[in-house]
C-alpha positions in Angstrom: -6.2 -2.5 -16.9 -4.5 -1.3 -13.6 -7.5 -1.5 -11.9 -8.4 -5.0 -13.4 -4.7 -6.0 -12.0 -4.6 -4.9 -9.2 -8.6 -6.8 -7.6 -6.8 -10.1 -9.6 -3.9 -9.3 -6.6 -6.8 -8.9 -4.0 -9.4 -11.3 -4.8 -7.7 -14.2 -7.0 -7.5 -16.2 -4.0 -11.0 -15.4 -2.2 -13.6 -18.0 -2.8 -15.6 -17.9 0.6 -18.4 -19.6 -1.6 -16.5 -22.4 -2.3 -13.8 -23.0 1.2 -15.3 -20.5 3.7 -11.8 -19.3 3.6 -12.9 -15.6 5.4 -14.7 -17.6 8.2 -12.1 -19.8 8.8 -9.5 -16.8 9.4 -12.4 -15.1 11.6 -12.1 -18.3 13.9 -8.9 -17.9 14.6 -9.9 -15.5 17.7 -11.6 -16.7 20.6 -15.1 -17.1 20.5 -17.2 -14.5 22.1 -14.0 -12.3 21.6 -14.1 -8.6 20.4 -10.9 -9.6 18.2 -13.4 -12.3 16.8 -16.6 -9.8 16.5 -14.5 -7.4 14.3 -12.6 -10.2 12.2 -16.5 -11.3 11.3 -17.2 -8.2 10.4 -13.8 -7.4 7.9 -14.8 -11.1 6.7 -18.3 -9.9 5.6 -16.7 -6.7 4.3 -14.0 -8.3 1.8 -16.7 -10.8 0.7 -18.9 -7.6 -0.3 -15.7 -6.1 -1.7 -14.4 -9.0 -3.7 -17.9 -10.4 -4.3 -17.8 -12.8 -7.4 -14.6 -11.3 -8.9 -12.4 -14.7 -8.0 -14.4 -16.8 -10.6 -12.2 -13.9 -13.3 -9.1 -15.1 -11.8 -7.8 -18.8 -12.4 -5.1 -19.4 -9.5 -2.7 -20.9 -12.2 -3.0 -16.9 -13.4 -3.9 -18.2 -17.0 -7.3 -16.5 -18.7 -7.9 -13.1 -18.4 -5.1 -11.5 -15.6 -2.2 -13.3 -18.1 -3.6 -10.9 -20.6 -3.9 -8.0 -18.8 -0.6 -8.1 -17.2 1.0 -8.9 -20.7 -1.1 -5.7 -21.7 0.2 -3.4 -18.8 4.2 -4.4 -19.1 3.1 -3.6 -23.3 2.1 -0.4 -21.3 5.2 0.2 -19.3 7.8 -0.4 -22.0 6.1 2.5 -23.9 6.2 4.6 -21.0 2.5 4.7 -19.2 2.9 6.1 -16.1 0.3 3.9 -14.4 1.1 0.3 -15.7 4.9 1.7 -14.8 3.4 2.2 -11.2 1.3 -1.1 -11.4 4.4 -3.5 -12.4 5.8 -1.6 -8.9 8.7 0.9 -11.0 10.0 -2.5 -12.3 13.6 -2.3 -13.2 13.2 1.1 -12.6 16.2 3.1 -11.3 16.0 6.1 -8.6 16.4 8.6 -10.7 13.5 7.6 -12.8 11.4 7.1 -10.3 12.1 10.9 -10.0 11.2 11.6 -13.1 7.6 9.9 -12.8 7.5 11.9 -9.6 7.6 15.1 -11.1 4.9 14.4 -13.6 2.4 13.7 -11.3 0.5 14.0 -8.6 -2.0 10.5 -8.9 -2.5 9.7 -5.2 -2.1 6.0 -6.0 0.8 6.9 -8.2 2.8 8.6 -6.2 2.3 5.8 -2.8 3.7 3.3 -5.0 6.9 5.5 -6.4 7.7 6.3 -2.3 7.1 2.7 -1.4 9.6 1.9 -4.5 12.4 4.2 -4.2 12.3 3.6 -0.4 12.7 -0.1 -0.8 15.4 1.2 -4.2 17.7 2.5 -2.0 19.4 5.5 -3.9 21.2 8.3 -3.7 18.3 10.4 -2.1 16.6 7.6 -0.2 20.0 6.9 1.7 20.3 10.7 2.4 16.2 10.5 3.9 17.5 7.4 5.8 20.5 9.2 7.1 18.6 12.2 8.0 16.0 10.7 9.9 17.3 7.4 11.5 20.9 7.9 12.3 20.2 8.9 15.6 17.8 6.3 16.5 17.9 2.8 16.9 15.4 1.3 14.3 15.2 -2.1 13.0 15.3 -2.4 9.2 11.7 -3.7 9.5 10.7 -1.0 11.9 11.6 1.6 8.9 10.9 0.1 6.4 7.0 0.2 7.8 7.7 3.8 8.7 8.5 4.5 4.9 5.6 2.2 3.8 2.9 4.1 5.9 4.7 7.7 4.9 4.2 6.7 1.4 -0.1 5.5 2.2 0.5 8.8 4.3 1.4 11.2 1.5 -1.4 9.2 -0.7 -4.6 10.4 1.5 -2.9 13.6 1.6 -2.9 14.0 -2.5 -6.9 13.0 -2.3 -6.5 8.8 -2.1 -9.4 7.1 -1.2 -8.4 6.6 2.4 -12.1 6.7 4.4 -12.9 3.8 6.6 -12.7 0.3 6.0 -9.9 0.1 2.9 -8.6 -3.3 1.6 -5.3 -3.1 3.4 -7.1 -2.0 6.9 -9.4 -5.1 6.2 -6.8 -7.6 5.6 -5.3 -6.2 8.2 -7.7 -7.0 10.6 -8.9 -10.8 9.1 -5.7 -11.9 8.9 -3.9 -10.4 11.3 -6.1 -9.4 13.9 -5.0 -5.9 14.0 -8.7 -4.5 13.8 -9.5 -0.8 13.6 -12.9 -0.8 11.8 -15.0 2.3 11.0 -11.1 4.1 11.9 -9.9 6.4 8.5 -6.8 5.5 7.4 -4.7 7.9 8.9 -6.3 7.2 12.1 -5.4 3.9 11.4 -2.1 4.3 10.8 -1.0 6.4 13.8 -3.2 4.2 16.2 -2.7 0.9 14.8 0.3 0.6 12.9 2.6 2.7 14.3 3.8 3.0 17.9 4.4 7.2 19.0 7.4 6.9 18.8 7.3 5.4 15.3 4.8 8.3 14.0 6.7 11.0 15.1 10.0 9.1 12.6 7.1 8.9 9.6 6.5 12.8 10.1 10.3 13.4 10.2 10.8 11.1 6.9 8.2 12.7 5.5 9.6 16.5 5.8 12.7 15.1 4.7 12.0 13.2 1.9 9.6 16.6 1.0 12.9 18.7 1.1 15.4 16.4 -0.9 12.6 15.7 -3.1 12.3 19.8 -3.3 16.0 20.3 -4.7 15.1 17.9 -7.7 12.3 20.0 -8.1 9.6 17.8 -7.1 6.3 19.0 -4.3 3.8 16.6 -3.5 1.0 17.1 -1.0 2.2 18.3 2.4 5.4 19.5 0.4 3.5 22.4 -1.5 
């Protein structure tokens, strides 16, 4: 169900059959361009990866997707760790973000908790936040894409699928221009998303975060 969810998020609104909507972002480079060559080549990707999975998505999110995501909250409420993860923690407080923490180790999982209790603001996130960016200037966007690579970060580290060419790197790249293709993940984040300066606060947040997750008892990837 997750799984179904989460390609309705990616793919609901790519019909390049019907609008030529990947092209049409692709053009937005100059002809002739590198930036261009590589947006082609994420556009031809994401239509591979998406292939004929928008005709399962009405845009007015009726059909199928209303019934899964009826299916996953159904999930959450009883306590499924995934569907929790899937609906982003929703309503979800620190502490129990904690708690799915500790029972698990899911790659995907585990990037989503981070990313939550980051954005959450709690007890522990606040300490992290102290511990890492008092002494700096940072920008509350600048961190908070710090703590949302950490979190992809930590993901590859507990065996995410985080090889060349992902969804996010893609999009990336086609809408944004921000092209890294045939780069890993990581390689992508430390070249592409993050300045040095910036990479060397992830690594900081991350042994933080490690050892305040540590005293709740909690060890994930580079924390073992």
């Amino acid at each position: 169900m997750a799984a179904f969810a989460e390609l309705a998020v990616r793919c609901s609104g790519f019909d390049p059959g019907q609008n030529e909507y990947a092209p049409r972002l692709a053009e937005k480079a100059p002809p002739g361009s590198t930036e261009r060559a590589a947006r082609e080549a994420a556009a031809r990707l994401l239509i591979d990866y998406c292939g004929k999975s928008y005709q399962s998505f009405p845009r007015d999110g009726s059909g199928p997707v209303a019934d899964v995501l009826n299916m996953l909250r159904h999930a959450a409420e009883r306590g499924d760790l995934v569907a929790r993860a899937k609906l982003s923690f929703h309503g979800e407080s620190e502490a129990e973000i904690l708690g799915a923490l500790s029972a698990t180790d899911d790659p995907w999982v585990v990037e989503r908790a981070l990313a939550k209790v980051a954005r959450l603001d709690g007890p522990i996130a606040q300490q992290v936040h102290r511990e890492v960016f008092a002494d700096y200037t940072v920008g509350k966007d600048d961190a908070s894409r710090i703590k949302f690579m950490a979190a992809r970060w930590r993901a590859c580290e507990l065996g995410a699928a985080c090889g060349p060419n992902q969804y996010h790197e893609l999009s990336q790249c086609l809408y944004l221009g921000n092209c890294g293709l045939g780069m890993d993940v990581r390689t992508y984040i430390q070249q592409r998303e993050l300045s040095g300066w910036q990479f060397e606060l992830m690594q900081k947040y991350l042994a933080a975060l490690d050892a305040r997750l540590a005293e709740q008892g909690i060890r994930l990837g580079g924390g073992r």
